[in-house]
C-alpha positions as CSV (number, residue, x, y, z in Angstrom):
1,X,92.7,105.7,100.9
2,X,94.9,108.3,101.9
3,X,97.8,105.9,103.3
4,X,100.8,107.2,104.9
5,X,104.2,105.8,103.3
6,X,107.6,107.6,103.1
7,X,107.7,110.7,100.2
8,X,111.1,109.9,99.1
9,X,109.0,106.9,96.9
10,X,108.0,108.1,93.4
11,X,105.4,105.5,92.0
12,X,105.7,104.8,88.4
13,X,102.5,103.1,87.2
14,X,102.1,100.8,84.1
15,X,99.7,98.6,83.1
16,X,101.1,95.5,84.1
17,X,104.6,94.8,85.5
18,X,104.9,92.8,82.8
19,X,105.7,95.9,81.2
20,X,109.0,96.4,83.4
21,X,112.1,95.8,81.6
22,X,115.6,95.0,83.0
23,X,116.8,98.5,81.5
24,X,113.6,100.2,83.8
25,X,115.1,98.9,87.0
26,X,118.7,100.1,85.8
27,X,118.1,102.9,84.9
28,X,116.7,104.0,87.9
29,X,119.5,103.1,89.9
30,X,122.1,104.7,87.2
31,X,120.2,107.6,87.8
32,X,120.7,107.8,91.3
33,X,117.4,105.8,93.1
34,X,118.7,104.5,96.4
35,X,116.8,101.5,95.7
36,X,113.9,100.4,93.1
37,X,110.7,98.0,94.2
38,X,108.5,96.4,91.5
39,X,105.2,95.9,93.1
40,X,103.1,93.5,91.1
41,X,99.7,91.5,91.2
42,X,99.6,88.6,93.3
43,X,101.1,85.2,91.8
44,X,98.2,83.9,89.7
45,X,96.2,86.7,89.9
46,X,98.0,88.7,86.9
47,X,95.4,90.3,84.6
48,X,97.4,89.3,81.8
49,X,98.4,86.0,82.7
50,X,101.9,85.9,83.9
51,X,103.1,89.3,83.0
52,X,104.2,89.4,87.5
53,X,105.7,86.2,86.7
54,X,108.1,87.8,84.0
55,X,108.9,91.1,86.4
56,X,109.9,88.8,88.9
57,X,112.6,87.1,86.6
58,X,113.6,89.8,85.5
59,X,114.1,91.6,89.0
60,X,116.2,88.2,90.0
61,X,118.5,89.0,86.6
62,X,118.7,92.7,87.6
63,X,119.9,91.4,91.2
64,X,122.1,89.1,90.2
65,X,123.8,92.0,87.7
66,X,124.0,93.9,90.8
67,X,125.5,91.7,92.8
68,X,128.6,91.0,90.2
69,X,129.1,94.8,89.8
70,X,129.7,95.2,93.3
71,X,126.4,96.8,94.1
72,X,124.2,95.1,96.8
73,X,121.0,93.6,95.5
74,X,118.8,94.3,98.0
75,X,118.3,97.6,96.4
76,X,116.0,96.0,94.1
77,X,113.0,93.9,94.6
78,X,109.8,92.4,93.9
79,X,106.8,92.4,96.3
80,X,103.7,91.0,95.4
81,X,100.2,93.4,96.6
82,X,96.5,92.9,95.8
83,X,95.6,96.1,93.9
84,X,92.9,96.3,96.3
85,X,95.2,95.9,99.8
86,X,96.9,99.7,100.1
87,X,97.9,99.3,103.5
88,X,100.0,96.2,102.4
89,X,101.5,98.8,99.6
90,X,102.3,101.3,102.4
91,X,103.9,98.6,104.7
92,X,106.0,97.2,101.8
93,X,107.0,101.2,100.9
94,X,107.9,101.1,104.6
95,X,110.2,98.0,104.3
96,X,111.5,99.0,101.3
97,X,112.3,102.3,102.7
98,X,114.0,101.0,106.5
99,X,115.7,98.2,103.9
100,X,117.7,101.3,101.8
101,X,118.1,103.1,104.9
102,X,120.4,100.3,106.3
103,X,122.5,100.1,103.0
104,X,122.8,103.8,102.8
105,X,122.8,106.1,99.3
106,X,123.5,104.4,96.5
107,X,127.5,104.1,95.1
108,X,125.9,105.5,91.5
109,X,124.3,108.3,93.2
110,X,125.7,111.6,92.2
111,X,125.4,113.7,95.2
112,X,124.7,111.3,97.5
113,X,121.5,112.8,99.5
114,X,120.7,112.5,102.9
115,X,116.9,111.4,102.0
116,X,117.3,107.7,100.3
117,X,114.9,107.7,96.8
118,X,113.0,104.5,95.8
119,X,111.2,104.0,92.6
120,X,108.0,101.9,92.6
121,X,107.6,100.3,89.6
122,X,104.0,98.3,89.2
């Protein structure tokens, strides 16, 4: 569809966010993402049942680990998008993006860049 969102986000696909683990989301943020976004099907649409409604607990856990390390959880997130709406996927990229922005580079991020990096995950 040829949608314009920010280039500092690298999508990761998988079949199902389902698929997205706790150590996924860390990971990324040990490795110096500015911020990571799971972006999953719709609640009650999931292909597989309820494999969105397990990324979304386990996005909450990852938060909630964040927040008692000292390391602000609104670097993570989940966002629910129809894998037929793009535009929503570029707004959200766009949110996600002016979100990061706000809370500058990450503490765990080695060199600190000036451009912020998000991981989408879904």
């Amino acid at each position: 569809m040829r949608l314009n969102y920010p280039p500092n986000v690298r999508i990761v696909a998988v079949p199902c966010t389902g698929r997205v683990d706790m150590i996924h989301l860390l990971r990324a943020i040990e490795q110096g993402a500015d911020g990571v976004y799971v972006a999953g099907c719709m609640e009650g649409e999931c292909h597989f049942v309820s494999g969105n409604l397990k990324a979304r607990r386990r996005v909450e856990a990852v938060k909630k680990l964040l927040r008692e390390i000292g390391i602000e959880p609104e670097r993570v997130e989940m966002f629910n998008v129809s894998a037929s709406d793009g535009p929503r996927f570029a707004a959200v990229a766009r949110e996600m993006t002016e979100r990061v922005r706000g809370l500058g580079p990450s503490p765990l991020a080695k060199d600190h860049p000036l451009d912020l990096h998000l991981q989408a995950v879904g």
